[in-house]
C-alpha positions as a LaTeX table, in Angstrom:
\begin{tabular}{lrrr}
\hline
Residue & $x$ (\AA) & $y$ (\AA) & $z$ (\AA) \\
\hline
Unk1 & 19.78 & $-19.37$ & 22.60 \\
Unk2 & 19.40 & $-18.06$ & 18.84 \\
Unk3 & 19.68 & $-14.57$ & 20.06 \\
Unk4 & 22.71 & $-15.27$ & 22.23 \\
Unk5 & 24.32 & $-16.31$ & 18.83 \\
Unk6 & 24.00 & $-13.94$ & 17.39 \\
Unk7 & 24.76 & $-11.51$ & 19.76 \\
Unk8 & 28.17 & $-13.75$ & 19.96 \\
Unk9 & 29.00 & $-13.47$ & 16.33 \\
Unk10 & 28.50 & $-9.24$ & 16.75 \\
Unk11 & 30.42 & $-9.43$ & 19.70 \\
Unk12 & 33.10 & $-11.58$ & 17.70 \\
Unk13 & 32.87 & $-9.70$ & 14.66 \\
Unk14 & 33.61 & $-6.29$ & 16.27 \\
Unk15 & 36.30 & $-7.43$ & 18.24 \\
Unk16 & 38.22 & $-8.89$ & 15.50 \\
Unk17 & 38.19 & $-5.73$ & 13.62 \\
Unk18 & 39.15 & $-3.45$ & 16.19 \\
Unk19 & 41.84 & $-5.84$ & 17.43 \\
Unk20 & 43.32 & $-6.35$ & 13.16 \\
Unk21 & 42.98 & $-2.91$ & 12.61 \\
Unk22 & 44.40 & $-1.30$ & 15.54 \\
Unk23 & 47.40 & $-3.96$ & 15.38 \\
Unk24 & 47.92 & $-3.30$ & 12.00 \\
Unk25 & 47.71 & 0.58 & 12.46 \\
Unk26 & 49.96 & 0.31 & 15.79 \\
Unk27 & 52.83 & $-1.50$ & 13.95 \\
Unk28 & 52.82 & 0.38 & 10.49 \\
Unk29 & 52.15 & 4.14 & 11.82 \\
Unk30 & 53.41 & 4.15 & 15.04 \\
Unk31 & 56.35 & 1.05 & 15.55 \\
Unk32 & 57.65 & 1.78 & 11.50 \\
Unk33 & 56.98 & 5.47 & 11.58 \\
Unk34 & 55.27 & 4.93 & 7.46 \\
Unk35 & 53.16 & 7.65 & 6.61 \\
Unk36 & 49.44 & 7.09 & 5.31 \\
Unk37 & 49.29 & 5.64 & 1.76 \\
Unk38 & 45.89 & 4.79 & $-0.30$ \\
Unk39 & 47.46 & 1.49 & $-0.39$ \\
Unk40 & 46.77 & 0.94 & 3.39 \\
Unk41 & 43.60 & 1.35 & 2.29 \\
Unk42 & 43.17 & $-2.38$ & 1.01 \\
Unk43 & 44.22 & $-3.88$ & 4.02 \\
Unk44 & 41.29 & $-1.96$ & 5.85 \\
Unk45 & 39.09 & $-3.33$ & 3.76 \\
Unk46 & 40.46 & $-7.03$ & 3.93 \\
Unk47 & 39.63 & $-6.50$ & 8.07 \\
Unk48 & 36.08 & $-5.28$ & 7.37 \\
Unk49 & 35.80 & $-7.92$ & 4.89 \\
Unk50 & 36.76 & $-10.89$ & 7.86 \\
Unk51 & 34.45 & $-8.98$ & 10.06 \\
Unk52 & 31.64 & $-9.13$ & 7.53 \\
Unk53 & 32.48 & $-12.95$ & 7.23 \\
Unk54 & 32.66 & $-13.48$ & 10.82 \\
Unk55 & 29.52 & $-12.20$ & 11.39 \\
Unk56 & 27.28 & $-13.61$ & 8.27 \\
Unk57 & 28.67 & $-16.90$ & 9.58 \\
Unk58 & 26.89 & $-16.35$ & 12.71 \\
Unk59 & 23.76 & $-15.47$ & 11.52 \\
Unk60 & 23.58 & $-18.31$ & 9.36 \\
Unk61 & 24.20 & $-20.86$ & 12.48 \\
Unk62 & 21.40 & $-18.77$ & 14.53 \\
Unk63 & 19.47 & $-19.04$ & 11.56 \\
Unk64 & 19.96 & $-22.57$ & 10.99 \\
Unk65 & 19.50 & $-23.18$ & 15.01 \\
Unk66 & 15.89 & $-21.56$ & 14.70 \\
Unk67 & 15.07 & $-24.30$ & 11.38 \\
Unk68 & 15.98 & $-26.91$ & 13.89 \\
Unk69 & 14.38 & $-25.98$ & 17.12 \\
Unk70 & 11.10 & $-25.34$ & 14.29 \\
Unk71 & 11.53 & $-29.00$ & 13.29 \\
Unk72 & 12.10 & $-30.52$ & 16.41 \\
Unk73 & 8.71 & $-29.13$ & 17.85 \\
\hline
\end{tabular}
């Protein structure tokens, strides 16, 4: 169950940066036309940022699951 998890939060954690960053690159570069700035640059790093999150978050529950299922035996 601990390993399905945390296999969850990867899943999750991928997901949500492909689907930010592609939205984000699909409306600035290709629906507004803007060419490629270094300031783009911090909101790639805010999506990898959420990923990181999303996925820490999800270890910490699997880890915390593992404590439990330790305690309970």
């Amino acid at each position: 169950m601990a390993q399905q998890i945390g296999n969850f939060g990867l899943a999750a954690a991928i997901f949500s940066l492909a689907a930010m960053a592609g939205q984000f690159t699909w409306s600035t570069f290709v629906v507004d036309q803007q060419p490629w700035d270094y300031k783009y640059l911090s909101d790639y790093l805010r999506f990898v940022i959420t990923a990181i999150t999303i996925l820490v978050q999800s270890f910490f529950r699997d880890n915390l699951l593992l404590h439990m299922k330790f305690l309970c035996t």
